[in-house]
C-alpha positions as CSV (number, residue, x, y, z in Angstrom):
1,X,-8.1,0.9,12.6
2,X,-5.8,2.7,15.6
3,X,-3.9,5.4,14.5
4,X,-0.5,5.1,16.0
5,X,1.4,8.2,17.1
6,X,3.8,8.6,14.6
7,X,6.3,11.5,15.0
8,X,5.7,14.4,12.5
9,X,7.7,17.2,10.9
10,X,7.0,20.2,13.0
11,X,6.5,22.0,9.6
12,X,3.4,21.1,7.1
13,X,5.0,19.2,4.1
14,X,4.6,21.5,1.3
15,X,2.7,19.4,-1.6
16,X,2.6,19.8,-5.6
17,X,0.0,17.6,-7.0
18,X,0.1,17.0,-10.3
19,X,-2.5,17.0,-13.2
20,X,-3.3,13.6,-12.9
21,X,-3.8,13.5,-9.1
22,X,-7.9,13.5,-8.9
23,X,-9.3,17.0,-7.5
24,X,-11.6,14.8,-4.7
25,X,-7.9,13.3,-3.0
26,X,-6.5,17.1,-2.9
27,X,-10.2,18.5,-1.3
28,X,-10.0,15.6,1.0
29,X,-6.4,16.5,1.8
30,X,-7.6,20.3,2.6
31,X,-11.0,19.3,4.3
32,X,-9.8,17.1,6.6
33,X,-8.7,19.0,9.7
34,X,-6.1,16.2,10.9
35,X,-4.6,16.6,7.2
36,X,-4.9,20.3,7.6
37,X,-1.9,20.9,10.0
38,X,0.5,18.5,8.5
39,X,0.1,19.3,4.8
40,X,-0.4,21.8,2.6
41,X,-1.1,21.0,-1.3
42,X,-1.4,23.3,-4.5
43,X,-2.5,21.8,-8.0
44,X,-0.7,21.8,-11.0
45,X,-3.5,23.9,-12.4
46,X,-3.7,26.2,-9.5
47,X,0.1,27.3,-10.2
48,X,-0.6,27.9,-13.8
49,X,1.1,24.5,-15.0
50,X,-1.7,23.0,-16.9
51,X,-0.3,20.5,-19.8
52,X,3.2,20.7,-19.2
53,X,5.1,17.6,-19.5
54,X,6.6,15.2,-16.3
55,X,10.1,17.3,-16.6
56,X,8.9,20.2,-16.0
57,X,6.1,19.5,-12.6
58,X,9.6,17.5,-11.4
59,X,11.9,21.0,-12.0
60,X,8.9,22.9,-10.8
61,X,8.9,21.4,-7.9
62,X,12.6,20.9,-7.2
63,X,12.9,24.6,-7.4
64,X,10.8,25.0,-5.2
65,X,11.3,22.8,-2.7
66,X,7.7,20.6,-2.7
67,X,7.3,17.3,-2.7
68,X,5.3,15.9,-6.4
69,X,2.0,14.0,-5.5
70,X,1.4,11.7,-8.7
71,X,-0.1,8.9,-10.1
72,X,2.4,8.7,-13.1
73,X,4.9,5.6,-12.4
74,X,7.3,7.5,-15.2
75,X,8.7,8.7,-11.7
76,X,9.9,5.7,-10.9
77,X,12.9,6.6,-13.4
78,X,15.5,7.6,-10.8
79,X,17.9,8.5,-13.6
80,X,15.4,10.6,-15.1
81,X,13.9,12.7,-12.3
82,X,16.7,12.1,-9.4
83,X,16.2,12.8,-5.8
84,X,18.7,14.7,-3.9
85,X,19.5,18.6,-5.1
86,X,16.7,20.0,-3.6
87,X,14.2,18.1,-4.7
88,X,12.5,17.0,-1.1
89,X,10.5,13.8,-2.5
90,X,7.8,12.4,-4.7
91,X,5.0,10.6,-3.6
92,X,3.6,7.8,-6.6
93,X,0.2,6.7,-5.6
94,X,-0.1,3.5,-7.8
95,X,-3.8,2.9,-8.3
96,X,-3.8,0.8,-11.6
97,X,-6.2,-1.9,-9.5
């Protein structure tokens, strides 16, 4: 598969994955030196955030200005966790198959 130049932010996208996001995608994301220099990714556990519920990750990150790396399709809920107000973006991986 070609990789296609694609034009990037000149700034790494500041990533919050969290507790369901499997450890192997985030050390991939880190390992990978092409990955390297665009993003950058802390854990839910790393930041101290261990068990807290899908409100809290989405105001974590929202105050902080990273975008949420899940797997949880509760984010779907735009009325629930809205974009816009500083929240920058989530990312839903759906990998139910």
């Amino acid at each position: 598969m070609k990789h296609r130049n694609v034009p990037f932010p000149a700034q790494k996208l500041r990533l919050y994955a969290d507790e369901n996001v499997p450890l192997p995608l985030v050390e991939e994301l880190r390992s990978e030196s092409r990955w390297r220099r665009k993003v950058s990714i802390q854990t839910a556990v790393e930041a101290g955030n261990a068990n807290r519920d899908d409100a809290f990750h989405f105001s974590f990150c929202r105050a902080r200005g990273l975008i949420l790396v899940t797997l949880d399709t509760d984010f779907w809920d735009d009325r629930a966790f809205p974009l816009g107000h500083g929240m920058p973006g989530i990312i839903i991986i759906d990998a139910r198959s």
